[in-house]
C-alpha positions as a printed NumPy array, in Angstrom:
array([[-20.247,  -5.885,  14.095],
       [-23.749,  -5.122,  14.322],
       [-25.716,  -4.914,  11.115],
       [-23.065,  -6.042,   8.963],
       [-22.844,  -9.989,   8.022],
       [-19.581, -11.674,   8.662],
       [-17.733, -13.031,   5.121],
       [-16.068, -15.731,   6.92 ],
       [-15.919, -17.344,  10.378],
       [-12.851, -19.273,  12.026],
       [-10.15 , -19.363,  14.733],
       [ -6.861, -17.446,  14.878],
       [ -3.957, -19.286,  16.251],
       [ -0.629, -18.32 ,  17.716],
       [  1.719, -20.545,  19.883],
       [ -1.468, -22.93 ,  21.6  ],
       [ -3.504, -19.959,  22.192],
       [ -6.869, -20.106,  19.189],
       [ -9.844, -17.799,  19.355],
       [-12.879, -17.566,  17.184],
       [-12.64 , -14.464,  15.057],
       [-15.585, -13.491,  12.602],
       [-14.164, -11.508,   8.97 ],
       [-16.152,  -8.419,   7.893],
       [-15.444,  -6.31 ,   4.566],
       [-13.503,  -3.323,   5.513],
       [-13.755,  -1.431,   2.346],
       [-16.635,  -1.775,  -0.166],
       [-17.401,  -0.488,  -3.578],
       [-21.645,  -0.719,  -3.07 ],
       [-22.512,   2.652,  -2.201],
       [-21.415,   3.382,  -5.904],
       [-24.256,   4.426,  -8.544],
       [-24.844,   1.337, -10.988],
       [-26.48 ,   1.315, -13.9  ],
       [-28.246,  -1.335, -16.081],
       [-27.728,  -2.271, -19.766],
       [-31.082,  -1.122, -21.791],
       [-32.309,  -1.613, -25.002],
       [-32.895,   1.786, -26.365],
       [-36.011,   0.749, -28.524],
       [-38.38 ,  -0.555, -25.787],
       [-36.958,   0.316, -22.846],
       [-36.186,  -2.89 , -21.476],
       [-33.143,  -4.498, -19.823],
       [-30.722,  -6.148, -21.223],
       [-29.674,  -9.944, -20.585],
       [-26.013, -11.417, -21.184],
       [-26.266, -14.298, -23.737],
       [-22.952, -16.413, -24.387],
       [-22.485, -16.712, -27.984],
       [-20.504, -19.499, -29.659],
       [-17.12 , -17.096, -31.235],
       [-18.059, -19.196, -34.632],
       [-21.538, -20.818, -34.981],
       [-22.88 , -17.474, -33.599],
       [-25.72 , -19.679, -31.66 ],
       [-26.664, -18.971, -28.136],
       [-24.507, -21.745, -25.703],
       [-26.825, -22.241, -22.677],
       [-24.889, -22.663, -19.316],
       [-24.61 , -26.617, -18.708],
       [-23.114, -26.558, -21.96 ],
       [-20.146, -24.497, -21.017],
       [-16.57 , -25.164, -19.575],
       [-13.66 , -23.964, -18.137],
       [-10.663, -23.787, -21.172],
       [ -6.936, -23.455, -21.065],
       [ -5.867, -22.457, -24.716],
       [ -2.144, -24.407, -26.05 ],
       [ -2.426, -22.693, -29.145],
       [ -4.142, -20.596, -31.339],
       [ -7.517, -20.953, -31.032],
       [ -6.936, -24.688, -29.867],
       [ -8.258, -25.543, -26.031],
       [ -8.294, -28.196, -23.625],
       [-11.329, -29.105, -21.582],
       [-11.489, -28.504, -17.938],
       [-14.733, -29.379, -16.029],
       [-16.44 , -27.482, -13.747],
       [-15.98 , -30.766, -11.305],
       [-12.598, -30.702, -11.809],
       [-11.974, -26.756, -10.995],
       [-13.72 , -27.749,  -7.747],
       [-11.473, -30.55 ,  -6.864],
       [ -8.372, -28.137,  -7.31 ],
       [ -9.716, -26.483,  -4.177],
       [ -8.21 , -26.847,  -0.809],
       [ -9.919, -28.096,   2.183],
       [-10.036, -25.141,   4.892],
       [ -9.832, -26.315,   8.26 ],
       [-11.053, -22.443,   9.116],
       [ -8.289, -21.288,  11.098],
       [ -5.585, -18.495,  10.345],
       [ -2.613, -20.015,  11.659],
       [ -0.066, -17.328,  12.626],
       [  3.885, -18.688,  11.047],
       [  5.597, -15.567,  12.357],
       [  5.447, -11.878,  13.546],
       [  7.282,  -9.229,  11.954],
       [  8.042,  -5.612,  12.548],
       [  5.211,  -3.806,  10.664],
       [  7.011,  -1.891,   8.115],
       [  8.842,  -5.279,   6.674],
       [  6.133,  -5.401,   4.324],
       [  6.033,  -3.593,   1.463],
       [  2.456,  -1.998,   0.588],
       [  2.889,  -2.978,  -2.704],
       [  1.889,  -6.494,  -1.821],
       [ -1.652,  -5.678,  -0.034],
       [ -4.73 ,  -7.033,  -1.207],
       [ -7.735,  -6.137,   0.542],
       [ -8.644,  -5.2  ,   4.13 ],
       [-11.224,  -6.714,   6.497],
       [-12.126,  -6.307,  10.102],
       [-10.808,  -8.841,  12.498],
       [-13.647,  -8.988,  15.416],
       [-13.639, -11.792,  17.998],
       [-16.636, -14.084,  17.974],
       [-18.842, -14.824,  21.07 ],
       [-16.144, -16.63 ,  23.258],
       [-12.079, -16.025,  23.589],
       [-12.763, -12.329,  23.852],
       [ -9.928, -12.309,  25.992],
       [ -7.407, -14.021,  24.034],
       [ -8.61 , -11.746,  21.238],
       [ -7.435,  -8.799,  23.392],
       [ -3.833, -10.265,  24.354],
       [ -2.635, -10.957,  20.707],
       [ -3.817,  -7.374,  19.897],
       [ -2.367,  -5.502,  22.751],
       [  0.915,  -8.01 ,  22.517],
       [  1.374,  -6.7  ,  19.07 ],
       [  0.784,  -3.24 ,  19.437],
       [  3.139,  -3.32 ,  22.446],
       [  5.912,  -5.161,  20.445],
       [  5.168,  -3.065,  17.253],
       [  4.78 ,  -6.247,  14.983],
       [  2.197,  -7.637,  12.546],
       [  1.461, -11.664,  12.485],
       [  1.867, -13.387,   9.215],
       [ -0.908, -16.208,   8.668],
       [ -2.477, -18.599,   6.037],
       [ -6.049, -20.02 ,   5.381],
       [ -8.266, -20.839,   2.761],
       [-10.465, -17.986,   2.089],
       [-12.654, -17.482,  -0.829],
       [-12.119, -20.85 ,  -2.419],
       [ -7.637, -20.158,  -2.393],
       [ -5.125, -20.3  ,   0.414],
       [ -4.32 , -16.695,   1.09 ],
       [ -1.392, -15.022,   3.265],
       [ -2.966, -12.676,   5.148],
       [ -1.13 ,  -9.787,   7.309],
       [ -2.996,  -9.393,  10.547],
       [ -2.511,  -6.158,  12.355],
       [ -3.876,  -4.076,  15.809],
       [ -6.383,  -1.528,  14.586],
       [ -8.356,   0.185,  17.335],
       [-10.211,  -1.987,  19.431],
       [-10.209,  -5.215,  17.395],
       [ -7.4  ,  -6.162,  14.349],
       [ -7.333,  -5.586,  10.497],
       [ -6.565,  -8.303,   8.19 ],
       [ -5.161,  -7.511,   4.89 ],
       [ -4.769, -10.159,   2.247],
       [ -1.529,  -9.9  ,   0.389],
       [ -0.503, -10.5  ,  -3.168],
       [  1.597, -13.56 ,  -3.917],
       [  5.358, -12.741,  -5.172],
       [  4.576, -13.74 ,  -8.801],
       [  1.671, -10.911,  -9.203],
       [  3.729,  -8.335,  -8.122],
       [  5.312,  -6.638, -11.165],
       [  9.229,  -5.221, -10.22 ],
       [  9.443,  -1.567, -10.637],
       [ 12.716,  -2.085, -11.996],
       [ 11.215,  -2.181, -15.179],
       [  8.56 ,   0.827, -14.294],
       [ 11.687,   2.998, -13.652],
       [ 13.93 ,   1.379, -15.943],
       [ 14.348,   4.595, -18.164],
       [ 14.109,   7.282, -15.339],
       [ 17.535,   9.114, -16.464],
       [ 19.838,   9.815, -12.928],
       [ 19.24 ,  12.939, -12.281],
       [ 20.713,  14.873,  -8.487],
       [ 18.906,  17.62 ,  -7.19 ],
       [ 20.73 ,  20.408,  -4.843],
       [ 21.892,  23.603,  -4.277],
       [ 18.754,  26.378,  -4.057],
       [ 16.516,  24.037,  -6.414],
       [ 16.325,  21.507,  -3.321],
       [ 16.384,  23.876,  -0.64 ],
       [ 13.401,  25.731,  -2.666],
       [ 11.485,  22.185,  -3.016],
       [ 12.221,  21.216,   1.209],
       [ 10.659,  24.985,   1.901],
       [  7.618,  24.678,  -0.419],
       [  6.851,  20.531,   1.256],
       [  7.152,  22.229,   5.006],
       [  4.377,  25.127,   4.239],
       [  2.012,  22.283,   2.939],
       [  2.973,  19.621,   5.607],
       [ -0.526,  18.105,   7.46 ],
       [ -2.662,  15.134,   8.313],
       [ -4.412,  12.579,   6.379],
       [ -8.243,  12.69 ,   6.763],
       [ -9.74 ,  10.693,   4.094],
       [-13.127,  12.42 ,   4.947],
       [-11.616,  15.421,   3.157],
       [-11.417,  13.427,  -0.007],
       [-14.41 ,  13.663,  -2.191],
       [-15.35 ,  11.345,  -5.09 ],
       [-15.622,  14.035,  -8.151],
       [-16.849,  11.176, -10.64 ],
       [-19.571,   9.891,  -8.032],
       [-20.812,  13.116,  -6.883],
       [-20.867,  14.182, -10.945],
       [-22.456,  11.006, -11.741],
       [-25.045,  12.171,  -8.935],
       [-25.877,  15.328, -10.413],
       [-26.248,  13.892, -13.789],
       [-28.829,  11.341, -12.803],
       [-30.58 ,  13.917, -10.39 ],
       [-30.832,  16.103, -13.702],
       [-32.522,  13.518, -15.428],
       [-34.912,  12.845, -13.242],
       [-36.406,  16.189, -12.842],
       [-36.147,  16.369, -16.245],
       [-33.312,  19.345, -16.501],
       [-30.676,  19.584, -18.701],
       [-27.539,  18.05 , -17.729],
       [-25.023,  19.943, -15.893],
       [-22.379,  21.142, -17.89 ],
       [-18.645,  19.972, -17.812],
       [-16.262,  22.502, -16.055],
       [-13.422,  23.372, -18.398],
       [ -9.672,  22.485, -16.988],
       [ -7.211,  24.742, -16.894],
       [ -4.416,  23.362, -17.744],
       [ -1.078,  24.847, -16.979],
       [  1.428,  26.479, -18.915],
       [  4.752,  24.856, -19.515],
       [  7.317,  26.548, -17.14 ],
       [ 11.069,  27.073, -15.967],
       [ 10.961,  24.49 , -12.977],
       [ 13.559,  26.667, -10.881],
       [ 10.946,  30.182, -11.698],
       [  7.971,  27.633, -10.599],
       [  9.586,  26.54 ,  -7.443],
       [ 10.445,  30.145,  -6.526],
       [  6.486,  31.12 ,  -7.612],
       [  5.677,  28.659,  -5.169],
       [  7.861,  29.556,  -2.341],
       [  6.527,  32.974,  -2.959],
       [  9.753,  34.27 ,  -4.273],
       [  9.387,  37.173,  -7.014],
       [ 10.225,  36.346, -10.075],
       [ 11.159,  40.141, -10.79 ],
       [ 13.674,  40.717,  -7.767],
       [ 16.971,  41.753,  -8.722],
       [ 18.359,  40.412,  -5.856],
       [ 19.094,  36.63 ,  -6.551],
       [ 16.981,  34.431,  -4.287],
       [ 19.188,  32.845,  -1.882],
       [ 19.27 ,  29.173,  -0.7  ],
       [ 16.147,  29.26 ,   2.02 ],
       [ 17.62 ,  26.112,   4.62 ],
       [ 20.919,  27.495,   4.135],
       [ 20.558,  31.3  ,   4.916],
       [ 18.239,  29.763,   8.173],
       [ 20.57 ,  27.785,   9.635],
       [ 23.418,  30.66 ,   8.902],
       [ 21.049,  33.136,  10.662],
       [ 20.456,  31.057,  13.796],
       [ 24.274,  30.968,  13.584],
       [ 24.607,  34.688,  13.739],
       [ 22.26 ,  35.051,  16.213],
       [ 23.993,  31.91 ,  18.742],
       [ 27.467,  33.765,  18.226],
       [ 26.054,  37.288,  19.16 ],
       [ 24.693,  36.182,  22.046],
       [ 27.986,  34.583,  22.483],
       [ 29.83 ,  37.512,  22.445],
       [ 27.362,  39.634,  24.528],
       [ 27.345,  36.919,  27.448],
       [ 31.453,  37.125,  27.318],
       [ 31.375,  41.148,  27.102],
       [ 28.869,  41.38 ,  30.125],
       [ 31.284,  38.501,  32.184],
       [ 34.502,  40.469,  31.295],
       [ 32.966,  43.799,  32.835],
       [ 31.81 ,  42.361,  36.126],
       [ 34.689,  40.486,  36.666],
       [ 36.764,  42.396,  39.227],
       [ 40.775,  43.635,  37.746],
       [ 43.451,  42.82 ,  38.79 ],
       [ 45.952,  44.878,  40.323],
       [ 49.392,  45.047,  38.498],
       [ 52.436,  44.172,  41.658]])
């Protein structure tokens, strides 16, 4: 990828096929405004300084370690040293274990993307794995050392090259058992469902993440635009926040049902399918009408 340098550098290997494949950042956070700590009274920035939690003194950095607290405010030692010996030797290759139908894994477990692009030579290789996969429909489950810990990494087609998606190890993932654990059981149907299924097909279209725009970023924007040519900062637009409601009015609102009909609003799906019913039987009955008159009598003996 032109103009973008490559995070890490390696092989990918399935069955005895390996290629060299170069790892770009799919998705970064530096285009973000940052700002800088300052001291209000001269103007300057502001450094970080590590302070000791009970002598209050400055602790430069060789002096500082790595600690694992046992209890209460009581810590063992680790060295720097010995953090670096915890860390695996990478032999730079993400060797594939197994490929899986794509939706087996559940997007709760990804990480973070990158760009899968093949580097200089096995172009061609490269191009079988992807076009194998997208054929078959599967993703390829492989391990490395990236970033200083052995990752599982879910490697997909995407375009012309592959995405590679770190994923979160079992124990980070919390269960939403306990997320939903107090969600009462509650069953949805008759014209409360059929008014919810009309409302989601009139607002039914594509994802284009272009259409998305950052509100705190572009705000941010403003603000610091404001202070530089020395205007007054733009002001806050108030939210409107809705009034509590009747869910079954506010789904007929939305469906564009009025509230103030006297006739009672009948079950959309329901009265649809009913009138494409009526309309199969009536022509039905006029194709059997139009038979019965051409067809020529019989004469009694």
């Amino acid at each position: 990828m032109a103009g973008q340098r490559a995070q890490w550098k390696g092989f990918v290997k399935f069955g005895e096929v390996s290629f060299g494949v170069a790892l770009y950042t799919a998705a970064s956070t530096s285009d973000r405004l940052t700002f800088n700590t300052i001291n209000k009274a001269t103007g300057n920035r502001v450094n970080r300084v590590f302070i000791d939690s009970e002598t209050e003194e400055p602790v430069p950095k060789e002096a500082q370690a790595k600690g694992f607290e046992i209890e209460n405010g009581q810590y063992i030692m680790i060295d720097p040293e010995e953090v670096a010996a915890t860390i695996p030797e990478s032999n730079k290759t993400l060797e594939v274990d197994a490929f899986i139908p794509c939706a087996d894994v559940d997007d709760v477990y990804f990480d973070k993307p990158y760009y899968l692009a093949p580097d200089r030579m096995g172009s061609d290789a490269f191009a079988a794995l992807r076009d194998g996969m997208r054929k078959s429909k599967v993703a390829a489950i492989a391990r490395t050392v990236l970033f200083r810990r052995v990752r599982t990494v879910l490697i997909r087609a995407h375009g012309k090259g592959l995405i590679a998606t770190t994923l979160n190890y079992d124990y980070e993932v919390r269960s939403s058992k306990k997320a939903f654990e107090d969600m009462p059981k509650i069953k949805i149907e008759g014209e409360m469902l059929d008014l919810a299924k009309h409302i989601i097909s009139t607002k039914k279209g594509e994802f284009d993440p272009a259409a998305f725009d950052d509100r705190y970023e572009n705000a941010l924007e403003e603000l610091v635009k404001a202070k530089i040519e020395g205007k007054a900062p733009p002001k806050r637009k108030r939210v409107e926040v809705s009034k509590p409601s009747d869910l079954l009015a506010a789904l007929r609102e939305s469906a564009g049902i009025s509230a103030k009909s006297d006739d009672k609003p009948k079950r959309i799906a329901a009265n649809a399918n009913k009138g494409a019913g009526r309309q199969r039987a009536a022509r039905g009955a006029a194709t059997k009408t139009a038979s019965s008159k051409a067809a020529p009598q019989r004469k009694s003996a």
